[in-house]
Structures are given as structure tokens and as C-alpha cells.
C-alpha positions as CSV (number, residue, x, y, z in Angstrom):
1,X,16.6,8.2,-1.2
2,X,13.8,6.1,-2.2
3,X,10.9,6.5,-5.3
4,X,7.7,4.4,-4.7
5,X,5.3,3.9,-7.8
6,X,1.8,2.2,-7.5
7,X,0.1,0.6,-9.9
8,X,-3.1,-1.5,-10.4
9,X,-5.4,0.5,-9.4
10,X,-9.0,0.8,-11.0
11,X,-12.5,0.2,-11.2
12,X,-14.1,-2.9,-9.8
13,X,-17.9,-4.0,-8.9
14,X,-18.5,-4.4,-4.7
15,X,-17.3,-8.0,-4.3
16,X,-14.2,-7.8,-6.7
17,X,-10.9,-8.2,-6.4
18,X,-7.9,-6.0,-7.6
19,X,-4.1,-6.3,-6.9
20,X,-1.9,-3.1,-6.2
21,X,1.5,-2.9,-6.3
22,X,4.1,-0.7,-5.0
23,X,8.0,-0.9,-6.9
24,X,10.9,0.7,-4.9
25,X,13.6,2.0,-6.0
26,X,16.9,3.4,-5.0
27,X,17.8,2.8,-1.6
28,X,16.0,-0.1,-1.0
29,X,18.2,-2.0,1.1
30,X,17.8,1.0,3.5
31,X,13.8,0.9,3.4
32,X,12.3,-0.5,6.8
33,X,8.4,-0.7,6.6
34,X,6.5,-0.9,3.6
35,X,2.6,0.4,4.6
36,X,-0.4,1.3,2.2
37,X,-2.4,3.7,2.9
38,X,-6.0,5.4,1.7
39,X,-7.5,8.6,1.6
40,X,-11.3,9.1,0.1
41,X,-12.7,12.8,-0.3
42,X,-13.2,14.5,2.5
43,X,-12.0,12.1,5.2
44,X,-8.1,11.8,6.8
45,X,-5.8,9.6,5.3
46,X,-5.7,6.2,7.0
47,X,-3.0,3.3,7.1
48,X,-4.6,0.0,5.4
49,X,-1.4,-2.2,6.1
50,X,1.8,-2.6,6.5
51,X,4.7,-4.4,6.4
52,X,8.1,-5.2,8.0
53,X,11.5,-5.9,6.6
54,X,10.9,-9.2,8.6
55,X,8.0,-9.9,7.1
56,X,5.7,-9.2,9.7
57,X,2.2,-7.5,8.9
58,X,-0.7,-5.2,10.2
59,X,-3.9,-4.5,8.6
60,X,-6.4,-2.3,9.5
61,X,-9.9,-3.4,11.3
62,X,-12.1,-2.8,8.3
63,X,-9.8,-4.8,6.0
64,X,-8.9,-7.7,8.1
65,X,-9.8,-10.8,6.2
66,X,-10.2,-9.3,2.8
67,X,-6.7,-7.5,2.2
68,X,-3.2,-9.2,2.2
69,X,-0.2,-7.2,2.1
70,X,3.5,-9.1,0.8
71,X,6.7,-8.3,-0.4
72,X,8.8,-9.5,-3.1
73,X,11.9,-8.9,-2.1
74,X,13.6,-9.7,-5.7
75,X,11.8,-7.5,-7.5
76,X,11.7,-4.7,-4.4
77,X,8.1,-4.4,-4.8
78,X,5.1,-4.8,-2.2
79,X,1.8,-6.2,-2.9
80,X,-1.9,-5.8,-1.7
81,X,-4.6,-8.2,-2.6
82,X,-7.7,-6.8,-1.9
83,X,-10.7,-8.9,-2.3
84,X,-14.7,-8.6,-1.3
85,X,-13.9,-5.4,-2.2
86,X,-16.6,-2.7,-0.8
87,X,-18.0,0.7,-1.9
88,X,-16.6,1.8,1.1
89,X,-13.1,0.8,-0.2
90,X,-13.1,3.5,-2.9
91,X,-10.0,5.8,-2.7
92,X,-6.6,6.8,-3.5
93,X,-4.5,3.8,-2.4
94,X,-0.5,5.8,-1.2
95,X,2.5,3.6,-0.6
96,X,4.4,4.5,2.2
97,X,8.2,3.4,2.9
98,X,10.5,4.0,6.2
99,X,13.9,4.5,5.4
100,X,17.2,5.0,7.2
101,X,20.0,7.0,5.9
102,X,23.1,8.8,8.0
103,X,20.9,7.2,10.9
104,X,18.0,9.1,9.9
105,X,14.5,7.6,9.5
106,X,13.3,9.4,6.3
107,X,9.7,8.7,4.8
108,X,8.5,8.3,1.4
109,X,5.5,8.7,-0.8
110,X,4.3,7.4,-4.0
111,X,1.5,9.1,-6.3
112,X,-1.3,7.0,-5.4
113,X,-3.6,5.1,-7.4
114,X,-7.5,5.2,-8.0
115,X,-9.2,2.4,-6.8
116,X,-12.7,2.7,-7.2
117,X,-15.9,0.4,-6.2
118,X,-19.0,0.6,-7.3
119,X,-21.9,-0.5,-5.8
């Protein structure tokens, strides 16, 4: 199995700049895309960005140009730099990991983390 906690979430002025993390653990070797994801009250949950065990990404029209996603692969952990942050932005941030095991793609989710912008 894998665990996925986030971190760095918080509150930030439109225009800011905050830095979430994601830190896998367990079957990490197994994991095959890494994505985050958001959710604000009242509207469906919605993929920000994702990322490959290659290394290849995908980000989401309204954050292209302001988000990067990354991996560390070292310290099994994924990144996302968000900057020109917008009210608009405000939610719980969830990471997301694929995962085989016995030939079976499995999903996982972390807690999520508050990320908040204020206008």
C-alpha cells in the first residue's frame, strides 16, 4: 500500500506564493502517477496536475504558467509551487498516487491541506 501526507498549506495574499508537498510512503517503488488535486465548497473536486514516474507533467488550464509540479525521487515526495496565487485558488489541495500491486492499479489519497487566498 501507499500513505500520502501533504503539507504546506496555508494562508497567502492574491499574488503569493506557497509550496506544497506530498511524502509517500510504503510502496513507493510501486506508485505510478503522482497528481494534486483541489476541491473548494460547493464545487467537484478537480485535478491541478500531475505527474509521471518518467517525469512527465500535466497541469490544468487555470494554472498553466503559475503552478509547477516535481518530484524528488530521494526523498519520495512531490512538489507544487504555486505562484500568482489567486482568490480563486482557495481550497483543499489532495494528493493523489497510482499504484500497482498483484497487477492491480490501486489509488490513494492524502488528508489534504488548506490553502487559502485572500483577496
Amino acid at each position: 500500500q501507499v500513505q500520502l501526507v501533504e503539507s504546506g498549506g496555508g494562508l497567502v495574499q492574491a499574488g503569493g506564493s506557497l509550496r506544497l508537498s506530498c511524502a509517500a510512503s510504503g510502496s513507493t517503488s510501486t506508485i505510478n502517477i503522482i497528481a494534486w488535486y483541489r476541491q473548494a465548497p460547493g464545487k467537484q473536486r478537480e485535478m491541478v496536475a500531475n505527474i509521471s514516474s518518467g517525469g512527465s507533467t500535466m497541469y490544468a488550464d487555470p494554472v498553466k504558467g503559475r503552478f509547477t509540479i516535481s518530484r524528488d525521487n530521494t526523498k519520495n515526495t512531490v512538489y507544487l509551487q504555486m505562484d500568482s496565487l489567486k482568490p480563486e485558488d482557495t481550497a483543499v489541495y489532495l494528493c493523489n498516487a497510482d499504484f500497482w500491486i498483484h497487477n492491480t492499479l490501486l489509488e490513494a489519497w492524502g488528508q489534504g491541506t488548506q490553502v487559502t487566498v485572500s483577496s
